[in-house]
MARTORKE-711434 format. One record per atom (N, C-alpha, C): residue number from 1; atom name; x, y, z. Coordinates in pm, 1 decimal, padded with zeros to 6 digits, always signed. Layout:
MARTORKE-711434
{atom NUM, CA, {X, Y, Z}}
...
//
This chain:
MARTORKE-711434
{atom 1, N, {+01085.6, +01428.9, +00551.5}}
{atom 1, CA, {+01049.1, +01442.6, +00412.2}}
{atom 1, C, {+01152.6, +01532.2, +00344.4}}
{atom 2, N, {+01229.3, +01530.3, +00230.9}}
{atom 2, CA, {+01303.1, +01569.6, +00135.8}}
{atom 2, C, {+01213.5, +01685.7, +00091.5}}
{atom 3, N, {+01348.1, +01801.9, +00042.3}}
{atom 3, CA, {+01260.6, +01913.7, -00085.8}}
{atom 3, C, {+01238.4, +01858.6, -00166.9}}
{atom 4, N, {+01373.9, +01796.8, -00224.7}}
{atom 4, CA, {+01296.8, +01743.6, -00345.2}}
{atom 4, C, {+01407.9, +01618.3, -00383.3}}
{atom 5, N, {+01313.5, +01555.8, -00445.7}}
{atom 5, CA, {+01300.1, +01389.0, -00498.6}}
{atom 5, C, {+01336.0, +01361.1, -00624.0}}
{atom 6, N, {+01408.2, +01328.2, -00663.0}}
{atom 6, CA, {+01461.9, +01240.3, -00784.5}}
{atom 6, C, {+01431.7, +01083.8, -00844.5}}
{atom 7, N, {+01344.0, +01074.3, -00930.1}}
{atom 7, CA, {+01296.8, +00900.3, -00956.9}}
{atom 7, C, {+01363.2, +00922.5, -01113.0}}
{atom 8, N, {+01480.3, +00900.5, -01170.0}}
{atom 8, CA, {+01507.9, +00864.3, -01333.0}}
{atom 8, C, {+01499.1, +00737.9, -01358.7}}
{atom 9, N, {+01402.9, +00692.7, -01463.7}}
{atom 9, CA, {+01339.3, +00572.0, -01521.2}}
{atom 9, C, {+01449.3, +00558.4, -01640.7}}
{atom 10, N, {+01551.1, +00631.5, -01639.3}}
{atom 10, CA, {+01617.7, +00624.9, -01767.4}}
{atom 10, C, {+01812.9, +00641.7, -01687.5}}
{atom 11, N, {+01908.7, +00606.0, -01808.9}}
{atom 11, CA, {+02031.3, +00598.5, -01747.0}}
{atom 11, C, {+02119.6, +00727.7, -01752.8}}
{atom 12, N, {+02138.7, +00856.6, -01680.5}}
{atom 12, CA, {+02194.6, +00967.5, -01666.3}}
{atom 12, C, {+02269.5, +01004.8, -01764.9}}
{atom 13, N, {+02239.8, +01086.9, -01872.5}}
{atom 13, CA, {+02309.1, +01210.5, -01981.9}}
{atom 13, C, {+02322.7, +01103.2, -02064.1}}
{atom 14, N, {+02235.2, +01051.1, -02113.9}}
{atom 14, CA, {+02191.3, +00976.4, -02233.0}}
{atom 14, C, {+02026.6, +00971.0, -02306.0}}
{atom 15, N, {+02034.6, +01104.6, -02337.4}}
{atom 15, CA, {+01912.3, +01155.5, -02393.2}}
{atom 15, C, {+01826.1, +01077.9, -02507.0}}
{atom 16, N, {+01711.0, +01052.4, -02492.5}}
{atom 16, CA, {+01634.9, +00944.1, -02600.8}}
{atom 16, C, {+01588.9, +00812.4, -02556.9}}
{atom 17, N, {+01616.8, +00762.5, -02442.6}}
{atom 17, CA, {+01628.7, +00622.3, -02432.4}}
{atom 17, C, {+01506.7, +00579.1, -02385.9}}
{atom 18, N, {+01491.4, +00449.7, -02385.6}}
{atom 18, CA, {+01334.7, +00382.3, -02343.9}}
{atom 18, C, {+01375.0, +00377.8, -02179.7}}
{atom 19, N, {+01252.8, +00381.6, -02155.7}}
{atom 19, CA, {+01269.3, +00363.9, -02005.7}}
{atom 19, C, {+01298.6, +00219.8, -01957.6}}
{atom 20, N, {+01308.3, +00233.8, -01830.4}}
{atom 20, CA, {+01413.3, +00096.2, -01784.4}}
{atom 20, C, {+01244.7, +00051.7, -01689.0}}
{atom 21, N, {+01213.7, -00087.6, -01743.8}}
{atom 21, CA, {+01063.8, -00077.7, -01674.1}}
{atom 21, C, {+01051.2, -00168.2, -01551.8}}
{atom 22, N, {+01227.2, -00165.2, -01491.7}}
{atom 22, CA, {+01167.5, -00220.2, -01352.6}}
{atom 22, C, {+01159.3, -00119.0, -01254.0}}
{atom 23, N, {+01167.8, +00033.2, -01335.9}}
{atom 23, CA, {+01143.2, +00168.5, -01240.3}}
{atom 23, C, {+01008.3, +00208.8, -01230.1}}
{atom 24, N, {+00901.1, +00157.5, -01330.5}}
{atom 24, CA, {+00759.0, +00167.5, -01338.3}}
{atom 24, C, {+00701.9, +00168.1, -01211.0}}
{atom 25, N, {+00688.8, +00060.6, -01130.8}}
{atom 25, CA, {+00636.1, +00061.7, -01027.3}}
{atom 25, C, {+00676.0, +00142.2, -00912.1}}
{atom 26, N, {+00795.9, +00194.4, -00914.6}}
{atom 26, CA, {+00839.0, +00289.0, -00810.4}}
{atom 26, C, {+00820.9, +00438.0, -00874.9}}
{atom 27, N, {+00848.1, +00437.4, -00965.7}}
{atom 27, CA, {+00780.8, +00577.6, -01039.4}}
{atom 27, C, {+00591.5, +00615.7, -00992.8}}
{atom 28, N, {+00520.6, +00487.3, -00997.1}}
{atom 28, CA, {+00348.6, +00521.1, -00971.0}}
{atom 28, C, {+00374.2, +00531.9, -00804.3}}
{atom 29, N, {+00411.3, +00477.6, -00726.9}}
{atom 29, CA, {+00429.8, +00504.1, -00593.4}}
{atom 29, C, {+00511.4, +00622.2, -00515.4}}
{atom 30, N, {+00606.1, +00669.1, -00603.5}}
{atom 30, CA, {+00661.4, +00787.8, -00633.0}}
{atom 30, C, {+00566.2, +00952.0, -00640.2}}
{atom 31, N, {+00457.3, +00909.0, -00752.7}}
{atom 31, CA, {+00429.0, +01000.8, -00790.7}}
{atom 31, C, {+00274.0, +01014.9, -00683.9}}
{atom 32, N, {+00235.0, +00896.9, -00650.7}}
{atom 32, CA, {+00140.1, +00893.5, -00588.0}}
{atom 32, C, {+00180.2, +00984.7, -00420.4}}
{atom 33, N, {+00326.0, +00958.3, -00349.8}}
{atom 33, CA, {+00355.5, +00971.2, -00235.0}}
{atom 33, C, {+00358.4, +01145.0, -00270.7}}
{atom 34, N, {+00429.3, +01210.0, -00367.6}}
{atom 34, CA, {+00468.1, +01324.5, -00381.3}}
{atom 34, C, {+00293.0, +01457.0, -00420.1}}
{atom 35, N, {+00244.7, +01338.1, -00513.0}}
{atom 35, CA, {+00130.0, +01429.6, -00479.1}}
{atom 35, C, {+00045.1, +01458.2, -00356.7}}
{atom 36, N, {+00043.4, +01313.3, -00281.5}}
{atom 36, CA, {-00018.2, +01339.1, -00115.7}}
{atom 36, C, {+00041.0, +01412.4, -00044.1}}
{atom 37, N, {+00184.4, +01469.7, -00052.5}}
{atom 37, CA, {+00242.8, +01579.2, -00014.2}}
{atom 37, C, {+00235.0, +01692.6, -00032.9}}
{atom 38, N, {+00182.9, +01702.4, -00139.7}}
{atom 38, CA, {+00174.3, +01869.0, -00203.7}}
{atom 38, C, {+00281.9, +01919.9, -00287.7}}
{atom 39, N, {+00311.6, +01840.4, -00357.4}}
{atom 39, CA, {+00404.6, +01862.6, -00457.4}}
{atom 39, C, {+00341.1, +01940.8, -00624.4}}
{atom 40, N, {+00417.0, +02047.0, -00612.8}}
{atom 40, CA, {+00390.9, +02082.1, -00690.2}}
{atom 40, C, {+00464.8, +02115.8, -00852.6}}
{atom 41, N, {+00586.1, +02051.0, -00871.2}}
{atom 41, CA, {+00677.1, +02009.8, -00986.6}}
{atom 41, C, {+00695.7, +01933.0, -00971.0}}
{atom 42, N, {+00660.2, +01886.1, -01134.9}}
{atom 42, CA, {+00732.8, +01720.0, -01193.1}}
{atom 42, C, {+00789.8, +01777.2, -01312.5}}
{atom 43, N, {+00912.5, +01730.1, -01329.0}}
{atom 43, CA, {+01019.4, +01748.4, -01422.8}}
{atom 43, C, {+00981.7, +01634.6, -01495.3}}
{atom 44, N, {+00974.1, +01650.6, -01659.7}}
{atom 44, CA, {+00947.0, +01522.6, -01787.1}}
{atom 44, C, {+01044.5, +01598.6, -01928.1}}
{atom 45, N, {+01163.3, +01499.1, -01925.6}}
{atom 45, CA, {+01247.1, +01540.0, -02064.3}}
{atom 45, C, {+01156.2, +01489.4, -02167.1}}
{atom 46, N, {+01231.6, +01389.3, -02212.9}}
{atom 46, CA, {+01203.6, +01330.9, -02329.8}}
{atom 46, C, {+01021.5, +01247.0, -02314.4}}
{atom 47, N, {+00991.2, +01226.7, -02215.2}}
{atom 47, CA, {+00867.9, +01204.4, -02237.7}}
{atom 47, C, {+00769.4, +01285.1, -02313.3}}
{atom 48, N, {+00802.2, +01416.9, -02236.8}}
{atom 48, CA, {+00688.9, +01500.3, -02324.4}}
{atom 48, C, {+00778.3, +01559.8, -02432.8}}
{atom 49, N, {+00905.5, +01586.8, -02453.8}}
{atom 49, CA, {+00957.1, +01678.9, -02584.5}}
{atom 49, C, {+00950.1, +01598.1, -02689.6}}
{atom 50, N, {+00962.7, +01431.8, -02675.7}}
{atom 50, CA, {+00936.3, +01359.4, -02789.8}}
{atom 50, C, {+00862.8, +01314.9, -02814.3}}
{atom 51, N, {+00760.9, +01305.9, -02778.7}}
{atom 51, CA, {+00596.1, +01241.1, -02764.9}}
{atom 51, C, {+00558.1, +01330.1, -02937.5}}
{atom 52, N, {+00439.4, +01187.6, -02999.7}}
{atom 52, CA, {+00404.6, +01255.2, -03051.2}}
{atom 52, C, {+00319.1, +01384.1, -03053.5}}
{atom 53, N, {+00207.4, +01310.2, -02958.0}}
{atom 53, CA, {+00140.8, +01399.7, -02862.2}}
{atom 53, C, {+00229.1, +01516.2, -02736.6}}
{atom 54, N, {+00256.3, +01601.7, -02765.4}}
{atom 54, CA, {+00306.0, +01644.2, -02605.7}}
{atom 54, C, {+00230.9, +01712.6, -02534.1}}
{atom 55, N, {+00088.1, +01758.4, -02613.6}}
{atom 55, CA, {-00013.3, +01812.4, -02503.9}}
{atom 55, C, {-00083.5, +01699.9, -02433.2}}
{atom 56, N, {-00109.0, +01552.1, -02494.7}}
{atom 56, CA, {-00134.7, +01467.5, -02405.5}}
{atom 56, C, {-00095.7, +01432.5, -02317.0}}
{atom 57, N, {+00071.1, +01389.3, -02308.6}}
{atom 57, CA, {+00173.3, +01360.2, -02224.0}}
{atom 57, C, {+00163.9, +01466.5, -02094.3}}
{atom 58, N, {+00108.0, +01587.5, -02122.6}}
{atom 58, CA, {+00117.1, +01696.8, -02019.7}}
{atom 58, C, {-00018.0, +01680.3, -01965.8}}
{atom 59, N, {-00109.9, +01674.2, -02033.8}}
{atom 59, CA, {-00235.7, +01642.7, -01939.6}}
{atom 59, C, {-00211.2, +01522.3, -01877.3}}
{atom 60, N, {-00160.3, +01429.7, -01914.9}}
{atom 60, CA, {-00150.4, +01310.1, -01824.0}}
{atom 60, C, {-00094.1, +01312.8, -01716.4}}
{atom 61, N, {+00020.4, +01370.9, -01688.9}}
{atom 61, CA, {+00099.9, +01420.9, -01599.0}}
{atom 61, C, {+00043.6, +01525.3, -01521.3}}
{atom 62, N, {-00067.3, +01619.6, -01550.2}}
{atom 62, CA, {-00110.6, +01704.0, -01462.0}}
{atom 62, C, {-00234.1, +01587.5, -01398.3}}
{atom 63, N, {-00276.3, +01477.6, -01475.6}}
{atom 63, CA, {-00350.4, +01412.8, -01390.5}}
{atom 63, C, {-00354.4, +01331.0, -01318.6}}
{atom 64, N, {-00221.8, +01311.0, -01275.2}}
{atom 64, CA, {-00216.9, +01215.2, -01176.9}}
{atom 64, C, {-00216.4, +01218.3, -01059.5}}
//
């Protein structure tokens, strides 16, 4: 098992962009494997800084 894990749904130092959605499904299996581990950071740029919501975006992310 790795310290730590890298999944970018988006294309490196190009800030803003929509996500690329054939990373979706490895992102939920991703996040699913890392929490059965005991992971305890998830890194989110632009998801949560541009959201309209960003306290939603953060509860969502703490609930998965």
């Amino acid at each position: 098992m790795a310290d730590k894990d890298i999944l970018q749904s988006v294309y490196p130092h190009i800030g803003g962009q929509e996500n690329i959605s054939r990373t979706i499904p490895r992102e939920n299996i991703l996040y699913v494997m890392l929490k059965d581990a005991g992971a305890d950071i998830l890194v989110a740029g632009n998801y949560v800084f541009k959201a309209e919501n960003p306290l939603q975006r953060i509860s969502t992310l703490k609930n998965l």
